[in-house]
DSSP file (Angstrom, degrees, kcal/mol; ACC not computed):
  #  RESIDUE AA STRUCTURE BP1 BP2  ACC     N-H-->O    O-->H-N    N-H-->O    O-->H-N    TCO  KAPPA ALPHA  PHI   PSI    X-CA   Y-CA   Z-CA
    1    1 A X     >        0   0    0      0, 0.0     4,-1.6     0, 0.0     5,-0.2   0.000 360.0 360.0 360.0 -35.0   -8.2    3.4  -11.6
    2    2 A X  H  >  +     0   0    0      1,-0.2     4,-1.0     2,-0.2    87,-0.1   0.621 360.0  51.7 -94.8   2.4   -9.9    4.7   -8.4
    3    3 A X  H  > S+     0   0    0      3,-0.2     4,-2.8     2,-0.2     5,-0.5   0.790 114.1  40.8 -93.0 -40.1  -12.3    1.7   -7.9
    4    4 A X  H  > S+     0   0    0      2,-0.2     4,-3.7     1,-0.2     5,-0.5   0.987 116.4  53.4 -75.1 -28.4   -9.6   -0.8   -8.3
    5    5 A X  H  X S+     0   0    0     -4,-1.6     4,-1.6     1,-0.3    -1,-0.2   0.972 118.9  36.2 -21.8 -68.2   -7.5    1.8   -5.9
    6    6 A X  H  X S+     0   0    0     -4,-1.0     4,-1.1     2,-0.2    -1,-0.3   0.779 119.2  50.0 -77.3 -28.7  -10.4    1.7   -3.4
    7    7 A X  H >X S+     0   0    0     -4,-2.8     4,-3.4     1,-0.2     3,-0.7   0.977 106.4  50.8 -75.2 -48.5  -11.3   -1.9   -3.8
    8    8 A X  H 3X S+     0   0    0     -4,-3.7     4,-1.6    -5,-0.5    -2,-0.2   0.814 118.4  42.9 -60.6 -26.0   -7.8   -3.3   -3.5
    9    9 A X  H 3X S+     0   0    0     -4,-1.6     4,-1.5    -5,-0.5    -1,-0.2   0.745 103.9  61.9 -85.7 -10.2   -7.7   -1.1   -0.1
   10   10 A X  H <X S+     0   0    0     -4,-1.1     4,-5.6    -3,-0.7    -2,-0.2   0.898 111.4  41.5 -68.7 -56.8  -11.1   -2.1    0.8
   11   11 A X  H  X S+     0   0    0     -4,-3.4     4,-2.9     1,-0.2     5,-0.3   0.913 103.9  62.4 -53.8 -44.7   -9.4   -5.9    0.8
   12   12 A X  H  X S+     0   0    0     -4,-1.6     4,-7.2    -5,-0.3     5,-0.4   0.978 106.2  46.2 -48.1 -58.5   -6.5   -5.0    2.4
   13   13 A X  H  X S+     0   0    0     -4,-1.5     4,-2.3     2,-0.2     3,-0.4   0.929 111.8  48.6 -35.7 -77.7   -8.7   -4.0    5.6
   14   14 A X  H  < S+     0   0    0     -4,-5.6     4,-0.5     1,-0.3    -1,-0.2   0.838 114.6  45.7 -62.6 -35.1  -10.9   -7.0    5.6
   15   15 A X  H >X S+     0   0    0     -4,-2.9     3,-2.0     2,-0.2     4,-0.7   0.995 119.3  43.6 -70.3 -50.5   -7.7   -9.3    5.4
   16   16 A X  H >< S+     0   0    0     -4,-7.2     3,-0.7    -3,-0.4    -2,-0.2   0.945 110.1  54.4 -70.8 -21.0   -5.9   -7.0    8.3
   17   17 A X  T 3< S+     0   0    0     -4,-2.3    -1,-0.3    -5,-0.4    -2,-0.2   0.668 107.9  48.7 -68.4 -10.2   -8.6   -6.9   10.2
   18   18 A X  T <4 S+     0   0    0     -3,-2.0    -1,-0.2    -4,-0.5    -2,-0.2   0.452  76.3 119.4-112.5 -22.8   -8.9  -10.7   10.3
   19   19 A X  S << S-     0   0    0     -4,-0.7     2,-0.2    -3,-0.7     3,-0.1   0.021  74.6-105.0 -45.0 156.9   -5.3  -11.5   11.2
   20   20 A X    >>  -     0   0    0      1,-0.2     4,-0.6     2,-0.0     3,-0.6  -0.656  56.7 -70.6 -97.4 163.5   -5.2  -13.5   14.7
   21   21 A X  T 34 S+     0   0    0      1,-0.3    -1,-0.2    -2,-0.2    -3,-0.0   0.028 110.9  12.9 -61.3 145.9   -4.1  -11.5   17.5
   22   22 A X  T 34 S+     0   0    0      1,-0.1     4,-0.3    -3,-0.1    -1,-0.3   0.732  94.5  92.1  65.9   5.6   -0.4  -10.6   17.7
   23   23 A X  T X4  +     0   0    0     -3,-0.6     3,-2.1     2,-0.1    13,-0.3   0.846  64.8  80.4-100.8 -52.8    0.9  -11.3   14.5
   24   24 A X  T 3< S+     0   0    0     -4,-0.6    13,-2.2     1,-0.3    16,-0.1   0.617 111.3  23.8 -28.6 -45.5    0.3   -7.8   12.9
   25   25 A X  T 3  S+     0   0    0     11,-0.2    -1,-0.3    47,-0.2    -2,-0.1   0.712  95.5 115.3 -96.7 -24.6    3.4   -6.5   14.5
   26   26 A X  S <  S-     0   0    0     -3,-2.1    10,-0.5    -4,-0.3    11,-0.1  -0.143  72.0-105.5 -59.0 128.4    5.5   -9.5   15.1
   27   27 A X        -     0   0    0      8,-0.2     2,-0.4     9,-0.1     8,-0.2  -0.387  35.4-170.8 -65.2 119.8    8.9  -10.2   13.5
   28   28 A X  B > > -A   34   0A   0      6,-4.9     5,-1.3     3,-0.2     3,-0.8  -0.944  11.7-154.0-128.3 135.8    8.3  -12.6   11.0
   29   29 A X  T 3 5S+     0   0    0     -2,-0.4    -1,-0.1     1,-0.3     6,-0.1   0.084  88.7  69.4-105.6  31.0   11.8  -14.1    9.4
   30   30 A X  T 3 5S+     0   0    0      4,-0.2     2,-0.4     1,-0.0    -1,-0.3   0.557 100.0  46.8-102.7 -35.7   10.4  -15.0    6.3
   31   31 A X  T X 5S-     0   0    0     -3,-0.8     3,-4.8     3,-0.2    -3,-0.2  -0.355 130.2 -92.8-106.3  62.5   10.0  -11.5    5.5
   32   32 A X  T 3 5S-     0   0    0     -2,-0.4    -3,-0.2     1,-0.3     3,-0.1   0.862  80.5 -55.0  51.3  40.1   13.4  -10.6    6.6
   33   33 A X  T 3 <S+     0   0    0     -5,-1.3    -1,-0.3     1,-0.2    -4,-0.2   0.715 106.7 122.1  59.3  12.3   12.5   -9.7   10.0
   34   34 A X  B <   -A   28   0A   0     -3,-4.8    -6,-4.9    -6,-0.8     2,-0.3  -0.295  54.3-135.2 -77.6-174.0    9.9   -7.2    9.1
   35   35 A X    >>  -     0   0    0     -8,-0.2     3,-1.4     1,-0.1     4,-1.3  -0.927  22.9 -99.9-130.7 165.2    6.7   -7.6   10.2
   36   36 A X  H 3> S+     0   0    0    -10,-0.5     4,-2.5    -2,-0.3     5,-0.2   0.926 123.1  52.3 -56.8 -31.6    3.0   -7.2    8.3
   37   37 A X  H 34 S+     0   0    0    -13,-2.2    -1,-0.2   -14,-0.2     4,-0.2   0.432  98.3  56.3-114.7  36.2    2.7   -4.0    9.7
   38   38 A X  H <> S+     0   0    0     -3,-1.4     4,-1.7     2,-0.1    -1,-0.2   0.710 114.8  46.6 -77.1 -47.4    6.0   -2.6    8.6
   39   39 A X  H  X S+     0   0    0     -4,-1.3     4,-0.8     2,-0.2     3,-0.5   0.956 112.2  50.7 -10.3 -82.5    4.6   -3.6    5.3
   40   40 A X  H  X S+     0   0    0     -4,-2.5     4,-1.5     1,-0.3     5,-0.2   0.694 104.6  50.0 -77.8 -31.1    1.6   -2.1    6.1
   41   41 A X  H  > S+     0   0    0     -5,-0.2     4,-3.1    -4,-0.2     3,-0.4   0.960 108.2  61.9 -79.4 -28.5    2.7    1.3    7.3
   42   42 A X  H  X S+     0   0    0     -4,-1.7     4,-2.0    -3,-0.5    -2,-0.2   0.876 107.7  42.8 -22.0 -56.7    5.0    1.6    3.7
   43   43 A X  H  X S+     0   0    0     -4,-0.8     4,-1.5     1,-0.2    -1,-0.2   0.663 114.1  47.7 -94.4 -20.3    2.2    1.4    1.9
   44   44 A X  H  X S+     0   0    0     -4,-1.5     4,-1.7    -3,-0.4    -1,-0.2   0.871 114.7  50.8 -76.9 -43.6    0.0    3.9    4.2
   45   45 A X  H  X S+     0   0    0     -4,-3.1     4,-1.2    -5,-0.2    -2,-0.2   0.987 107.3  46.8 -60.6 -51.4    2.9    6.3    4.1
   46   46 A X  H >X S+     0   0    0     -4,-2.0     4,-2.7    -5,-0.3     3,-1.0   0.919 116.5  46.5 -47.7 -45.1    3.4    6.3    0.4
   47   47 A X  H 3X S+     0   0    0     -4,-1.5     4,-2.0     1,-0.3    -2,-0.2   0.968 122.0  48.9 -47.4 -81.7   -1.3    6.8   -0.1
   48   48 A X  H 3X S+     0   0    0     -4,-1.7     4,-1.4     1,-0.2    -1,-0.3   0.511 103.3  48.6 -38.0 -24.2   -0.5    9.5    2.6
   49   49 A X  H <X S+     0   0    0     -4,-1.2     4,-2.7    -3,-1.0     3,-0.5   0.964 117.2  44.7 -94.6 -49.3    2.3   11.4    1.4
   50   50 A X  H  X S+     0   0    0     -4,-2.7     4,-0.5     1,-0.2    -2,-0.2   0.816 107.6  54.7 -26.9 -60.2    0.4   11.8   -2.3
   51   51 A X  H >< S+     0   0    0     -4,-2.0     3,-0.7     2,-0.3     4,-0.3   0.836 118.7  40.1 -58.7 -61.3   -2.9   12.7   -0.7
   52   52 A X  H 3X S+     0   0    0     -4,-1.4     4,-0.5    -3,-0.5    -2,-0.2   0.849 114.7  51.1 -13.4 -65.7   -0.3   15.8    1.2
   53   53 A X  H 3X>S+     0   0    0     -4,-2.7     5,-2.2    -5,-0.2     4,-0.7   0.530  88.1  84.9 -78.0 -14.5    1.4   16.4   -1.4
   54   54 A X  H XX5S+     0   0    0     -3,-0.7     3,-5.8    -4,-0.5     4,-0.8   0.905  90.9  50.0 -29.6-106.3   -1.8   17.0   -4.0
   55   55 A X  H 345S+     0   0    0      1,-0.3    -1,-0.2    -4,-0.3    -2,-0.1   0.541 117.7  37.5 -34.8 -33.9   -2.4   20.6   -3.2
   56   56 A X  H 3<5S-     0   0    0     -4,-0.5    -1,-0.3     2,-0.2    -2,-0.2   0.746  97.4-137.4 -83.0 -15.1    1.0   21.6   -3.6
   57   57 A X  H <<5S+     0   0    0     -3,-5.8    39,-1.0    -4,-0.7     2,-0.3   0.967  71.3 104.5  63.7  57.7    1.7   19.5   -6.4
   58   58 A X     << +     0   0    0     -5,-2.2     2,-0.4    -4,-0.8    -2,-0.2  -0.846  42.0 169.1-165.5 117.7    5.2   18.4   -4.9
   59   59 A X        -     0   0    0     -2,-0.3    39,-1.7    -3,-0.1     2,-0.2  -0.889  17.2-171.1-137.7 155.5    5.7   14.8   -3.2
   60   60 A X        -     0   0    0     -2,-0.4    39,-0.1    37,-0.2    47,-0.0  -0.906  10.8-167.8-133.8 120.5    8.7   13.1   -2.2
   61   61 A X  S >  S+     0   0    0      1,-0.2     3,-0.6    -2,-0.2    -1,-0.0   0.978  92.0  57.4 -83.6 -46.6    8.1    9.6   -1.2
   62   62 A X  T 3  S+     0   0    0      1,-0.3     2,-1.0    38,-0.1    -1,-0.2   0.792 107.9  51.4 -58.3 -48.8   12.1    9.5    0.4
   63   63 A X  T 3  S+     0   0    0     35,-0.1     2,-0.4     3,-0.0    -1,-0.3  -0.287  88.6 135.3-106.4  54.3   11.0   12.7    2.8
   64   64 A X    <   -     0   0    0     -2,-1.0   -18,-0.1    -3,-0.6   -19,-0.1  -0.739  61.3-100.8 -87.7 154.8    7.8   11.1    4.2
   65   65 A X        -     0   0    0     -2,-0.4     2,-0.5   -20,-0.1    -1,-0.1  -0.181  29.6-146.5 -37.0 147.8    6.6   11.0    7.5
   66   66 A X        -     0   0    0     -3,-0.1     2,-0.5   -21,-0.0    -1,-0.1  -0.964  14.1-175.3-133.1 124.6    7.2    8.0    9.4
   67   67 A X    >   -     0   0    0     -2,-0.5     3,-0.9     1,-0.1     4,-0.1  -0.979   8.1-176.7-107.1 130.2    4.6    6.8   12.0
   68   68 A X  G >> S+     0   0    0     -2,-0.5     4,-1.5     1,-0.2     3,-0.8   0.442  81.7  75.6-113.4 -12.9    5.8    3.7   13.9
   69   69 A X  G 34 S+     0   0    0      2,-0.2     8,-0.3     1,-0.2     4,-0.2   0.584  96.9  51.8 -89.6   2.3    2.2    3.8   15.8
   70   70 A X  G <4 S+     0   0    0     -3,-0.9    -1,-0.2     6,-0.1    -2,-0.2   0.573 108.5  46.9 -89.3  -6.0    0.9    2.3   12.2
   71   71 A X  T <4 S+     0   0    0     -3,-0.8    -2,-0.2   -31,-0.1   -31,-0.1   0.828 128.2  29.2-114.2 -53.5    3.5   -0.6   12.1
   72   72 A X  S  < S+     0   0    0     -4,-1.5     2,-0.7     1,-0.2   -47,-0.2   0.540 114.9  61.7-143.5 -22.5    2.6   -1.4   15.8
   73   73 A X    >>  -     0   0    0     -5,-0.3     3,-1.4    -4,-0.2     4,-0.6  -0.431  54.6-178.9 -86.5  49.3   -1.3   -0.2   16.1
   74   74 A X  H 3> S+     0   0    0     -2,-0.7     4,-2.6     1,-0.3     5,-0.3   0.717  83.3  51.8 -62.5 -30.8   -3.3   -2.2   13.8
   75   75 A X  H 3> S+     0   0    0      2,-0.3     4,-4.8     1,-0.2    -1,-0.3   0.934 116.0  49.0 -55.0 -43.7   -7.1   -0.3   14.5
   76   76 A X  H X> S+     0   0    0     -3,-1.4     4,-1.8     1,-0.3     3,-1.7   0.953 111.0  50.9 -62.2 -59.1   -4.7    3.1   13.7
   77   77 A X  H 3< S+     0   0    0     -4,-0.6    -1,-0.3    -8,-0.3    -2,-0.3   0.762 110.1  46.6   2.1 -62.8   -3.6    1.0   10.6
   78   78 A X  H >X S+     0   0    0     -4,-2.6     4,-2.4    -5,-0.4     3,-1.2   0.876 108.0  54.4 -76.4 -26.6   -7.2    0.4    9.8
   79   79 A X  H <X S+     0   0    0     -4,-4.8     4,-1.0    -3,-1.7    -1,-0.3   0.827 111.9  47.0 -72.2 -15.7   -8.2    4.3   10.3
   80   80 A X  H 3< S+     0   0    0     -4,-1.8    -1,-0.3     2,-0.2    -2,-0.2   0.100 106.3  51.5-107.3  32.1   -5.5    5.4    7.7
   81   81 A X  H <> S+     0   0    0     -3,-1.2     4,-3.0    -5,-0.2     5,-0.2   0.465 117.1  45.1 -76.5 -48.1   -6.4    2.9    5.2
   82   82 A X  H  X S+     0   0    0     -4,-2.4     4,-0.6     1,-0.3    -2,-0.2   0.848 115.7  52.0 -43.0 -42.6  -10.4    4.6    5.9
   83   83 A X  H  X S+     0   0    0     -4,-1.0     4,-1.3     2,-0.2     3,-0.4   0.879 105.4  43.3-103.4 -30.8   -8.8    7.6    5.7
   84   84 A X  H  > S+     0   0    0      1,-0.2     4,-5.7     2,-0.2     5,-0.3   0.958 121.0  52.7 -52.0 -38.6   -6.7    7.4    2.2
   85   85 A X  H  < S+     0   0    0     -4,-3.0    -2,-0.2     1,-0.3    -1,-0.2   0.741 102.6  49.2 -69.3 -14.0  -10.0    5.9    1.0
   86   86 A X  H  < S+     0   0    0     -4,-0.6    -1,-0.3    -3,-0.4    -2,-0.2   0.694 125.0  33.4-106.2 -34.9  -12.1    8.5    2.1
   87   87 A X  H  < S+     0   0    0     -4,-1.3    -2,-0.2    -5,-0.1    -3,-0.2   0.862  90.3  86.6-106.0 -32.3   -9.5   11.1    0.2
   88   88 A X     <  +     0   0    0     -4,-5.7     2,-1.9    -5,-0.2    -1,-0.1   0.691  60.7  82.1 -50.9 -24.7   -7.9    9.6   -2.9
   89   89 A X        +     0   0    0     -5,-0.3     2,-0.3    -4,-0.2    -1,-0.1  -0.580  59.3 141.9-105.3  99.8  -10.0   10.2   -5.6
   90   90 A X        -     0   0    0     -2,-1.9     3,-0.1    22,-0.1     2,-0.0  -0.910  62.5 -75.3-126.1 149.5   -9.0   14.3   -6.7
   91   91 A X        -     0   0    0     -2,-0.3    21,-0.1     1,-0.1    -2,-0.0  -0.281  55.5-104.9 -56.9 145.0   -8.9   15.5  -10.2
   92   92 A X        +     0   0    0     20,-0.1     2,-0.3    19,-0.1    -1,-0.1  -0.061  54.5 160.2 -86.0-174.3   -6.0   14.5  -11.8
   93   93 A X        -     0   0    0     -3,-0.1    19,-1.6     2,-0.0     2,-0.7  -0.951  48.8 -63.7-167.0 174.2   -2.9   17.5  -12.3
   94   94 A X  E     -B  111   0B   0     -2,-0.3     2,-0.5    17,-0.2    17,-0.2  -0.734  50.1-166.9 -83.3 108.1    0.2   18.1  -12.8
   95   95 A X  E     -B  110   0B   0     15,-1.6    15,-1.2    -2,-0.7   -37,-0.2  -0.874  18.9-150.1-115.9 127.0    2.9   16.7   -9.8
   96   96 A X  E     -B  109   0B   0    -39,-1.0     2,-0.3    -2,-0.5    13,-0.2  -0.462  31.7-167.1 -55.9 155.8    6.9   17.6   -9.1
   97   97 A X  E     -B  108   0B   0     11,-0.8    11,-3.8   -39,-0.1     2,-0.3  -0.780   5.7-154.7-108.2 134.4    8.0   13.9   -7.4
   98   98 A X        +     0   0    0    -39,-1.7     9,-0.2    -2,-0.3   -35,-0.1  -0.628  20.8 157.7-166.3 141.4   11.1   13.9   -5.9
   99   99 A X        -     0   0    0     -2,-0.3     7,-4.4     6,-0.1     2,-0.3  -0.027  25.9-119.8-139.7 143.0   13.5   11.7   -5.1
  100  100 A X  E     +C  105   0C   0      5,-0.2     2,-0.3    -2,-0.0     5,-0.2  -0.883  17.5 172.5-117.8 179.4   17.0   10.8   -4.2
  101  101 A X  E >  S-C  104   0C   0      3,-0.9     3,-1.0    -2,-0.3     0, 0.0  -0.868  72.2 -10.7-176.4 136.9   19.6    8.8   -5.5
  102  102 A X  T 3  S-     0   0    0     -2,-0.3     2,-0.3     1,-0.3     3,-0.1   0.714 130.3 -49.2  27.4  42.3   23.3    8.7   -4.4
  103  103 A X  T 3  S+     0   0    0      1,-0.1    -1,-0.3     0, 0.0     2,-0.1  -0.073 113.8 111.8  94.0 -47.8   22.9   11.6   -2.3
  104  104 A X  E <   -C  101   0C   0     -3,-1.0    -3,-0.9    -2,-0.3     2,-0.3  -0.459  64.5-133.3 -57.3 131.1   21.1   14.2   -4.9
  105  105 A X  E     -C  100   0C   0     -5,-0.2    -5,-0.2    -2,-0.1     2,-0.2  -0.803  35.6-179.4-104.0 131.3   17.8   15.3   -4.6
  106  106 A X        -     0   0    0     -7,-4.4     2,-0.3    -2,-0.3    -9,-0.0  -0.791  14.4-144.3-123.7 172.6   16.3   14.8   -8.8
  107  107 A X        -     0   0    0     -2,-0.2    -9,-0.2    -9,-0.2     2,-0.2  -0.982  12.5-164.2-136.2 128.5   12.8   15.7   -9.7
  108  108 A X  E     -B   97   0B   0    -11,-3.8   -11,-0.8    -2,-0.3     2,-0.4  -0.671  21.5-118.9 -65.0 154.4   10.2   14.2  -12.2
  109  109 A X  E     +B   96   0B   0     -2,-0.2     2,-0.3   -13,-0.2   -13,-0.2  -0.832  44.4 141.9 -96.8 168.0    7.4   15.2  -13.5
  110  110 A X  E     -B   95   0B   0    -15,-1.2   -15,-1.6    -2,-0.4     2,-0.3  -0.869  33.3-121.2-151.4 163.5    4.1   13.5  -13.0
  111  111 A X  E  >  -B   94   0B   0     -2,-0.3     4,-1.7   -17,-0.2     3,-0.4  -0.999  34.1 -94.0-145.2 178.8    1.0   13.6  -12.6
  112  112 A X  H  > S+     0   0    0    -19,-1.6     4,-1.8    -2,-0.3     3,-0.1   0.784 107.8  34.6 -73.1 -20.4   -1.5   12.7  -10.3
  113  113 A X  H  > S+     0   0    0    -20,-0.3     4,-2.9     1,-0.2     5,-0.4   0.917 106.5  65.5 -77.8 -17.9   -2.9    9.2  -11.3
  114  114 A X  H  > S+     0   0    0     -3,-0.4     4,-2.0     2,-0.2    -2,-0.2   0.884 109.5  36.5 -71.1  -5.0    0.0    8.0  -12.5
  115  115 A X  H >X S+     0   0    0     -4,-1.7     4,-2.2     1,-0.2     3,-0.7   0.965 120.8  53.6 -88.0 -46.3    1.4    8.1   -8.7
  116  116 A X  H 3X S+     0   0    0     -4,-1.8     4,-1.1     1,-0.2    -1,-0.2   0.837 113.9  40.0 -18.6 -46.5   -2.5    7.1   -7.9
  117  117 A X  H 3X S+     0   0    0     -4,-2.9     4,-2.4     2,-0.2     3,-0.3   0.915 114.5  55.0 -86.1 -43.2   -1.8    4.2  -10.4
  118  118 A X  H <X S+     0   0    0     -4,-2.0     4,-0.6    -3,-0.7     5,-0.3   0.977 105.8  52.4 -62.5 -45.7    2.0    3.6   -8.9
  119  119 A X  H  X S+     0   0    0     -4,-2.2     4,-1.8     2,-0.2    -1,-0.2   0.681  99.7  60.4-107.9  26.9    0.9    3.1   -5.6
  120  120 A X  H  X S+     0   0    0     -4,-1.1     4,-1.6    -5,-0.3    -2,-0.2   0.970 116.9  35.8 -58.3 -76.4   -1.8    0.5   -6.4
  121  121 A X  H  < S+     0   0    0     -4,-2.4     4,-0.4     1,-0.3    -2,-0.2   0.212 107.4  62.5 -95.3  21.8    0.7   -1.4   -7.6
  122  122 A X  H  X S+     0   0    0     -4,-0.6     4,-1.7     2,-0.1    -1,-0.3   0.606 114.3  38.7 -82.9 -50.3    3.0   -0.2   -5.1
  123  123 A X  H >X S+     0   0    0     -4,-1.8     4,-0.7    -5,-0.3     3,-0.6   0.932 107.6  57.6 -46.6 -39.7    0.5   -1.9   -2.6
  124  124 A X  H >X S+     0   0    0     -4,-1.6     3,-2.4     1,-0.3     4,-1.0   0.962 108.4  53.7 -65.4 -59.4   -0.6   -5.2   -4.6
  125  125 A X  H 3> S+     0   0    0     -4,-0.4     4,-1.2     1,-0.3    -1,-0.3   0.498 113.3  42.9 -49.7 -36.6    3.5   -5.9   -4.5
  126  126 A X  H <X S+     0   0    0     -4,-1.7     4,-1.4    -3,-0.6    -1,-0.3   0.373 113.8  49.4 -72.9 -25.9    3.3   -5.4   -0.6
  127  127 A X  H <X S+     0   0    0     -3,-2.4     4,-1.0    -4,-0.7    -2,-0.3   0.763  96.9  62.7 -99.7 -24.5    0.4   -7.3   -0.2
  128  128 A X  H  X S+     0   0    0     -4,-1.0     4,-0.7    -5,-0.2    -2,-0.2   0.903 116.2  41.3 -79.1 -40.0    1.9  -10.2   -2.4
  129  129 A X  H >X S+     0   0    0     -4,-1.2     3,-2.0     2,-0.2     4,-1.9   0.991 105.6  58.9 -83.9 -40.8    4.5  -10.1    1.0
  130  130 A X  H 3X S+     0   0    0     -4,-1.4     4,-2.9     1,-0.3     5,-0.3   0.895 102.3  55.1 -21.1 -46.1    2.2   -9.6    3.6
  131  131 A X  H 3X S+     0   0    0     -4,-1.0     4,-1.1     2,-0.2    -1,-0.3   0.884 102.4  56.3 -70.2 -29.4    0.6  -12.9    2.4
  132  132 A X  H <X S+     0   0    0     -3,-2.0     4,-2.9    -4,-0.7    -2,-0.2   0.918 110.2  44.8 -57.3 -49.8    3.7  -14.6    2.9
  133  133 A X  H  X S+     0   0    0     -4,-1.9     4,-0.9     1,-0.3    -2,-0.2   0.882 116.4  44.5 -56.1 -42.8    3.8  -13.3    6.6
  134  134 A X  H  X S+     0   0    0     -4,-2.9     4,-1.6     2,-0.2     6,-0.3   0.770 113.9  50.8 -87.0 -30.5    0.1  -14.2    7.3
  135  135 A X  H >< S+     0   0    0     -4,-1.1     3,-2.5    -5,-0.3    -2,-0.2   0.965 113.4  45.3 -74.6 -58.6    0.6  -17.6    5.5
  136  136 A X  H 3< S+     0   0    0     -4,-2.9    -2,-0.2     1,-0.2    -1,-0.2   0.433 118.1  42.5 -65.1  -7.0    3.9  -18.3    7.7
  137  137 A X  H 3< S-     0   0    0     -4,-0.9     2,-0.3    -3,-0.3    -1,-0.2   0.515 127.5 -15.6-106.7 -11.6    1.9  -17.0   11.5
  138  138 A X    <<  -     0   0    0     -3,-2.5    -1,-0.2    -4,-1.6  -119,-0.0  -0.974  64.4 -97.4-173.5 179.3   -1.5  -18.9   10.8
  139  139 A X        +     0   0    0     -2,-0.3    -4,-0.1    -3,-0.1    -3,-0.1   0.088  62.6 156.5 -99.1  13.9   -4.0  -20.7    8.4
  140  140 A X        -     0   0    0     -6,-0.3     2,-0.1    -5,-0.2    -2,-0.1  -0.121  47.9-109.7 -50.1 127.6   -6.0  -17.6    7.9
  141  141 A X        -     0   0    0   -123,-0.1     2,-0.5  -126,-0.0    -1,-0.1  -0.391  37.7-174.9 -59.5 122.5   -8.0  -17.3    4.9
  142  142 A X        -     0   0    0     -2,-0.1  -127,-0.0    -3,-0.1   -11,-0.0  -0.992  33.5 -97.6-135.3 149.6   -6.8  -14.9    2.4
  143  143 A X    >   -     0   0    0     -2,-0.5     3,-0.6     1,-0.1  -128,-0.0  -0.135  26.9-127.6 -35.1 126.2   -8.4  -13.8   -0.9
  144  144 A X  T 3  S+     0   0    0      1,-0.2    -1,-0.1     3,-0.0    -2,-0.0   0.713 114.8  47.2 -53.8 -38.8   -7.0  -15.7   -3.9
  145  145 A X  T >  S+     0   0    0      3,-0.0     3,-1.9     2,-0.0    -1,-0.2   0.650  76.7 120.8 -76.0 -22.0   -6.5  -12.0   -5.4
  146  146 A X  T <  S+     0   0    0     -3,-0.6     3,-0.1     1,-0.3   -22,-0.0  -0.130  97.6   0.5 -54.3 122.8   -4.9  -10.3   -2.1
  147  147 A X  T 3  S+     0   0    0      1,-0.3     2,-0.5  -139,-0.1    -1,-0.3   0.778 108.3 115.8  72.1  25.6   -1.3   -9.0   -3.6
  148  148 A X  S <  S-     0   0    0     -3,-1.9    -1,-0.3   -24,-0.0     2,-0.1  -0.924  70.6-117.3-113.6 150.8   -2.2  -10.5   -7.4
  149  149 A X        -     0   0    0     -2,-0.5     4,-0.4    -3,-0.1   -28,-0.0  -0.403  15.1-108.2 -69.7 164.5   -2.4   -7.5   -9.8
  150  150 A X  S >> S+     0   0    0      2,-0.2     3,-2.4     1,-0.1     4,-0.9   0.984 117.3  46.9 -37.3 -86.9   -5.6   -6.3  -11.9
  151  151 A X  H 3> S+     0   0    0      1,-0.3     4,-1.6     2,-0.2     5,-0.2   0.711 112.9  43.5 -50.7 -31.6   -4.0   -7.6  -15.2
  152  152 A X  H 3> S+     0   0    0      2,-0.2     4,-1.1     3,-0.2    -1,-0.3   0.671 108.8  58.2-104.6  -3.1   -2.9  -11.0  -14.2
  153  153 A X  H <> S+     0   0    0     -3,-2.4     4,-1.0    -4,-0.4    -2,-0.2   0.970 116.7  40.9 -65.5 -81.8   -6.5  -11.6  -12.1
  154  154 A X  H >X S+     0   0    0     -4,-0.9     3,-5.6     2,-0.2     4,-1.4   0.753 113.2  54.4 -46.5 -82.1   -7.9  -10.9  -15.9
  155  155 A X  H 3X S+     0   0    0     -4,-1.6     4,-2.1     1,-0.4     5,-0.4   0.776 111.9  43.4 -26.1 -74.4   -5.1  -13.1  -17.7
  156  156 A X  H 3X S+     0   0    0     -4,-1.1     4,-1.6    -5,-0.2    -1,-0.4   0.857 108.2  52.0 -56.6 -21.5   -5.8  -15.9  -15.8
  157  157 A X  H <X S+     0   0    0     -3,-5.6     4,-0.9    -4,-1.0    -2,-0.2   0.917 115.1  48.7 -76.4 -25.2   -9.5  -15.8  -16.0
  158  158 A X  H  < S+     0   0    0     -4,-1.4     3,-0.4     2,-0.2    -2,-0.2   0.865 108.3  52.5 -50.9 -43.9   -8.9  -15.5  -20.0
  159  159 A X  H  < S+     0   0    0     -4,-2.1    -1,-0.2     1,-0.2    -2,-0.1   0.831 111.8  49.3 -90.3 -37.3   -6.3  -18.6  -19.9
  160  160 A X  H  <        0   0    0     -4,-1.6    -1,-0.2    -5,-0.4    -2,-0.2   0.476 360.0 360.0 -87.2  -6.1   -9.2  -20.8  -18.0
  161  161 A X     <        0   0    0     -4,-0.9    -1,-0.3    -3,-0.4    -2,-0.1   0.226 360.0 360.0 -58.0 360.0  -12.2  -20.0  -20.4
């Protein structure tokens, strides 16, 4: 779980880092007027607020910080993907998330790989629009796997044997 974690963020880097100049922030109206790195700070907030929320064993993804200088920065972008990588992998425990709904704050229990595991595939899902963005600002070369899940990379190499 924490290799594909760390691999799939590993990718993310080398693809943002590779983006032509100016697009990382730029309103792209394929992806509803977001931008990649409105995307890209989502997915950094969510890493971050787990990685925070460990020692106490209490996250709420809804009350996270929001940094706008990660949506606008990409190098900051690149240091909090370095820095989730550098911190995710803790022994796993018992975690409160919680969340609201129609106004109410409810609580799950958890624990800590499955939100490790949730936001892997909170990312790939992020990454599958990010490629949309990057296809629609330039011809940039992007990994055949970028925003594909674990399970459907295997499936298909199974279906083509």
């Amino acid at each position: 779980m924490f290799k594909s974690s760390l691999d799939t963020l590993e990718q993310f880097k080398k693809v943002l880092s590779e983006l032509p100049k100016d697009c990382y922030s730029q309103s792209c109206s394929i992806l509803s007027n977001a931008s990649i790195g409105q995307h890209t700070r989502h997915v950094i907030e969510l890493y971050l607020c787990l990685i925070k929320g460990y020692e106490v064993a209490d996250v709420s993804y809804d009350r996270r910080e929001r940094d706008l200088k990660i949506e606008e920065d990409l190098a900051f972008a690149l240091e909090q993907l370095a820095y989730i990588q550098k911190h995710l992998k803790k022994p796993n425990k018992s975690i409160k998330v919680k969340y609201e709904l129609a106004g109410e704050e409810n609580c799950l229990d958890s624990n800590y790989f499955r939100e490790v595991m949730y936001n892997l595939e909170h990312t790939i899902h992020h990454q599958a629009l990010i490629k949309v963005g990057i296809e629609h600002f330039s011809n940039q070369k992007i990994p055949e796997s970028f925003g594909v899940a674990p399970s459907t990379i295997q499936y298909r190499r199974a279906c083509a044997q």
